[in-house]
C-alpha angles and dihedrals in degrees: 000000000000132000146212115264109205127171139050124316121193119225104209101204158098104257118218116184077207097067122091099196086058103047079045090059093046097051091050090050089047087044097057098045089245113142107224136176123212111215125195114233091220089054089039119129110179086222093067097064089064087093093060132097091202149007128227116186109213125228129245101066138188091115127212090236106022091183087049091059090041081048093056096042085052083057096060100035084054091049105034087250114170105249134175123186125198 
C-alpha cells in the first residue's frame, strides 16, 4: 500500500534550534531518509522552490513574512505541488 517518497521537499520557516517542534521536523525528515531544505520566509523567492518535489510548511508561526509563506502555499496549489501544511 505505501510507497517510496524520493526528491526534495522544501521546508517554508523561520528555524529556530530552540523549537522543538523544529528540531522535531528535522529528525522525522532525516529519519526517513528525505533531503529537505529549510527556507526562511524573510530570504524566500517563490522561484526557489521550483527545484522542489514538494513543500512542507513548518509550524510556530508567526512568520517572519507572512506574505512570503501564503506566497509559497499559492505556488503549490498552482502547480500541483505536494504540500503539507502543519
Amino acid at each position: 500500500m505505501g510507497g517510496v517518497i524520493a526528491g526534495r521537499v522544501a521546508i517554508v520557516g523561520d528555524y529556530d534550534a530552540g523549537n522543538e517542534t523544529h528540531t522535531a521536523t528535522d529528525s522525522g525528515f532525516e529519519h526517513a531518509g528525505i533531503d529537505a531544505d529549510w527556507i526562511a520566509t524573510d530570504e524566500l523567492a517563490v522561484e526557489a522552490l521550483a527545484p522542489y518535489d514538494g513543500l512542507w510548511i513548518a509550524p510556530s508561526s508567526p512568520y517572519r513574512n507572512m506574505e512570503a509563506a501564503l506566497e509559497a502555499i499559492r505556488h503549490a496549489r498552482e502547480r500541483g505541488v505536494p504540500l503539507v501544511g502543519t
